[in-house]
N, C-alpha and C positions, 0 to 999 in steps of 0.2 A: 632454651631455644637458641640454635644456632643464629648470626646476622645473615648466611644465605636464606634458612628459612621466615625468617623476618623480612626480609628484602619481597621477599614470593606472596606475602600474604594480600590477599587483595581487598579495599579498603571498602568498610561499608557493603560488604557481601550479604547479608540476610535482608538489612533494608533492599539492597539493590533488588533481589530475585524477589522480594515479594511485591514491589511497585510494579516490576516486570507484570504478574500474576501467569506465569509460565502454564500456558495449555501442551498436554504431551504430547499433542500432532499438530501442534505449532513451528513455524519457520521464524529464527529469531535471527539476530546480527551482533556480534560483538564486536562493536567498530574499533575499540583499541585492545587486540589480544594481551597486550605486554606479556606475561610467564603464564598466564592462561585459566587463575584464578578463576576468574565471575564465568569463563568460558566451562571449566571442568564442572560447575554449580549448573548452570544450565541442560550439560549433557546429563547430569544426573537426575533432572526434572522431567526430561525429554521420554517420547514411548517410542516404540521402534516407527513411527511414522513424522518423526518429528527430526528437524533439520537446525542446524547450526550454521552459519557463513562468522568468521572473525577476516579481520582484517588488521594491518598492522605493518609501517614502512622500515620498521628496526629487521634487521638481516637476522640481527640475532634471537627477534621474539621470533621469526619467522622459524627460525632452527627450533626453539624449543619448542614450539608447536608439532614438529612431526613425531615426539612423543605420543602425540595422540591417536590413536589408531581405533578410529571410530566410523563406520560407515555414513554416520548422521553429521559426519565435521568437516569443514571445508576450513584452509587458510589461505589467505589471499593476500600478496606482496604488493599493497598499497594504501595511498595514507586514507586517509576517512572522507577527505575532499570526492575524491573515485569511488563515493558509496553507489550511486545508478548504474553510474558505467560498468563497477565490480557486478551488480546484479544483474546486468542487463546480460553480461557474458554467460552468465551462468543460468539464463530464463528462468530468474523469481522477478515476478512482476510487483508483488506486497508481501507485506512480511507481520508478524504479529505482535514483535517488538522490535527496539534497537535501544542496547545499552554501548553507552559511549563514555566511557573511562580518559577522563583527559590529561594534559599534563605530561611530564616527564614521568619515566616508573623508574622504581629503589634499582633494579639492575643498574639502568644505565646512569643512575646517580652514584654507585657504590665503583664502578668502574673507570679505575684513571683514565682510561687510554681513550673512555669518552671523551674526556674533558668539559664533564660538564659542573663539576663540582672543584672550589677552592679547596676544598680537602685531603685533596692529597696532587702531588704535581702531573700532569700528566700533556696530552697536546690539545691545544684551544682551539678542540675542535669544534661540539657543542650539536653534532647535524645528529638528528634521529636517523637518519638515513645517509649511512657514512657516505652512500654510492651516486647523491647525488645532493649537488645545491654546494653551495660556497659555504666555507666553515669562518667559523667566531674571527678567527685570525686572520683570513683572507678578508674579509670585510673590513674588522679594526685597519689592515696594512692602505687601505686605500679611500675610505670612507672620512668626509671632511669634518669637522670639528664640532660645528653646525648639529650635519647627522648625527653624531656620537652623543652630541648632547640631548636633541631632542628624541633618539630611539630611549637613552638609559632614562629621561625624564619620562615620558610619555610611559614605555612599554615597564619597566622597576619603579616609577612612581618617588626616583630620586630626586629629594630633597637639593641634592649636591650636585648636580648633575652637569652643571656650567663647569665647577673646579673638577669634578673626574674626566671629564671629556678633554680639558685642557691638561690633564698629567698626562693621558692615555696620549698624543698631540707628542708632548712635549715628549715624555717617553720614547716612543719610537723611531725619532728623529736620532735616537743613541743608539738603538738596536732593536731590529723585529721582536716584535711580541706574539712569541708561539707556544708560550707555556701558562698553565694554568698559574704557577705559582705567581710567574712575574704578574702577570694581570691584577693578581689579587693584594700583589706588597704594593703598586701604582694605587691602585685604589683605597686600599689601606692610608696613606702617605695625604692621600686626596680628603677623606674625609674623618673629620677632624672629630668632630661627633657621633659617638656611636650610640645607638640602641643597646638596651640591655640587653645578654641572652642572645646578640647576632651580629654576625661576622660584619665587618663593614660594604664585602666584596657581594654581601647577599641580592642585594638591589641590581646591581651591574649584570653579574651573573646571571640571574634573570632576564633581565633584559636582553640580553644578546643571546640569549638562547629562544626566545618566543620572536625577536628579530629574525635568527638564520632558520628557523623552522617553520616562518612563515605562521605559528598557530594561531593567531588571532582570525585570518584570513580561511585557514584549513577551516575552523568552528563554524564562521558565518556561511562556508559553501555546504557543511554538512548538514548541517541543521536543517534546512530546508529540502535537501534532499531526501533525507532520513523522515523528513514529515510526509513526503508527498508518498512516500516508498508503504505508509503504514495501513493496514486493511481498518476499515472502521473497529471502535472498540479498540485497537490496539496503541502500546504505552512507548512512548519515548521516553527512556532515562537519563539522568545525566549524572555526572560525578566532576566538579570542578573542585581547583586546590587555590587558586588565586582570585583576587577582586575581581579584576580582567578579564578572567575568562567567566566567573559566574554573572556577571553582568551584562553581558554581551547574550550570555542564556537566557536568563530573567527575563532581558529587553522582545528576545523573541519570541519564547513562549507567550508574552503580556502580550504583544502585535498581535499574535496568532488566536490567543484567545479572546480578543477584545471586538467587540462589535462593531461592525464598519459604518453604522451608521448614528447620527447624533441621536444621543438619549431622551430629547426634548421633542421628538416627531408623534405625533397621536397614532400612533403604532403598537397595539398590542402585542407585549414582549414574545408571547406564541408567534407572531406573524413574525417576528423579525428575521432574516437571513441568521445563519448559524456558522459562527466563526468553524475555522479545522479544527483548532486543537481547545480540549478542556483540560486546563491545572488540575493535579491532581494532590490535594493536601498542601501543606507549606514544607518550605525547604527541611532537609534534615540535616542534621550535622551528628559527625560520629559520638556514640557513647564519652561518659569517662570512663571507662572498665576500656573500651576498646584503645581510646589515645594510650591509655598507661602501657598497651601490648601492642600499640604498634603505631610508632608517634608521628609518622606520617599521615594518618589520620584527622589528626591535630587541623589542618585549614584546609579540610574534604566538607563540600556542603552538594546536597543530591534533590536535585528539581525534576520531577515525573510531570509529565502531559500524557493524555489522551485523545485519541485522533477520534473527531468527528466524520462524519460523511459527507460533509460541505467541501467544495472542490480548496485549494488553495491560491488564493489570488494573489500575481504579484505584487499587488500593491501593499499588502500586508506588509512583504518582506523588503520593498523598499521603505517601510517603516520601519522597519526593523533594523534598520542596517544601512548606515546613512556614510558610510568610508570607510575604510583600512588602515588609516594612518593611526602613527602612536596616538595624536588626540581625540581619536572618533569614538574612544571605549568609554572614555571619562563619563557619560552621560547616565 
């Protein structure tokens, strides 16, 4: 197997399409197209009265999608935060599912000129969407020492993060930092201990990439859109790759399915009010057969919900979701 077609494979595909449980005149949403994977699975589920909406801010998943030449397929140039607005343009009011692939995809990991990866040199860029938002480097060139430390602490969960914010500081003050490489020898130089098996630049990297892409932020406006969006009976999927993002999942889904009222009330559990969403099973994480063939896999873990017919109250999701900042995910 070629590393293009390794790059394309989509991760956790059979769990994903059965958590879904794909009706064929079902209207479903593929909130992160990337190369179109879980997207092509679904149209193959689908009967001629069933519909697709994917979504996706990469210019470039956006191009690979016109491959698809499907009456039942819609692609749409925005990020996952724009899930109502995208539906609202297009009159679907509910939808039967939404799977939502998070993260960075192998394309634009495997692609210098992203720059999103120490791997090979390229510009520190790091935007999912080159066309808009400030990139890795415009931010490092003007961002205070302070910020530098507490985005690579908070959002990469560095260890090191006082001494790399003060190389990156120090650094720059010799000459802009627009290259992948340089970013990754500074940080290299910065931290002195390494993991086994990972680069030192892995943490930073990170960091500045869920920073310039805003996704912590993108997750928490989705989520609750994507819940109110779902006809009863219908499953919200998830696919996270980091702490961070599946925890911020976890946290809502738990809000959402949890009972708003104290469990000590002489209230028979039939009478109680009925949360929106019900869990559905426990987290999964991929195969060993699958990490061995496709090692991205490897920190994918996938939390299904089912939407009740109980309205959803704010109040839930301001439990669910208490800040934005790098330390509001720790929780």
């Amino acid at each position: 197997m070629s590393s293009k077609e390794l790059a394309h494979r989509a991760v956790l595909l059979e769990e994903a399409l059965a958590a879904l449980e794909v009706r064929a005149d079902g209207t479903y949403v593929d909130a992160t197209f990337g190369r179109g994977g879980h997207s092509r699975a679904i149209l193959e589920r689908l009967g001629p009265a069933g519909r697709l909406i994917a979504l996706d801010r990469d210019p470039a998943a956006i191009e690979a999608a016109r491959a698809i030449r499907d009456p039942r397929f819609v692609i749409e140039h925005a990020p996952f935060s724009e899930l109502s607005r995208t539906l609202d343009r297009l009159g679907v009011a509910q939808v039967q599912g939404v799977l939502a692939d998070l993260g960075v995809s192998s394309p634009q990991l495997e692609d210098p000129a992203r720059g999103f990866s120490f791997r090979a040199d390229g510009p520190l860029d790091m935007r999912m969407d080159p066309t808009r938002g400030v990139s890795a480097a415009d931010w490092l060139a003007t961002a205070t020492e302070q910020q530098i430390r507490e985005a690579i602490g908070g959002y990469g969960e560095e260890r090191f993060a006082k001494q790399v914010a003060k190389a990156i500081v120090d650094a720059r003050a010799r000459e802009p930092l627009v290259r992948t490489e340089q970013l990754a020898a500074v940080v290299a130089a910065a931290v002195r201990t390494r993991e086994a098996g990972q680069n030192p630049a892995t943490r930073t990297f990170q960091a500045l990439r869920i920073l310039v892409n805003r996704e912590l932020e993108e997750i928490s406006m989705m989520l609750p859109q994507a819940t109110a969006r779902l006809a009863p009976e219908a499953r919200l999927v998830v696919i996270s790759f980091h702490s961070l993002e599946d925890r911020l999942v976890k946290r809502f889904l738990r809000a959402c399915a949890a009972d708003s009222l104290p469990a000590d009330l002489p209230i028979r559990a039939r009478d109680l009010p009925q949360p929106p969403l019900r869990i559905v099973g426990k987290a999964l994480r991929a195969s060993d057969a699958e990490v061995a063939a496709n090692p991205r896999a490897r920190s994918a873990t996938l939390r299904v919900a089912e939407r009740s017919s109980a309205d959803l109250d704010p109040a839930v999701l301001q439990r669910a979701f208490t800040g934005h900042g790098p330390d509001a995910w720790r929780s």
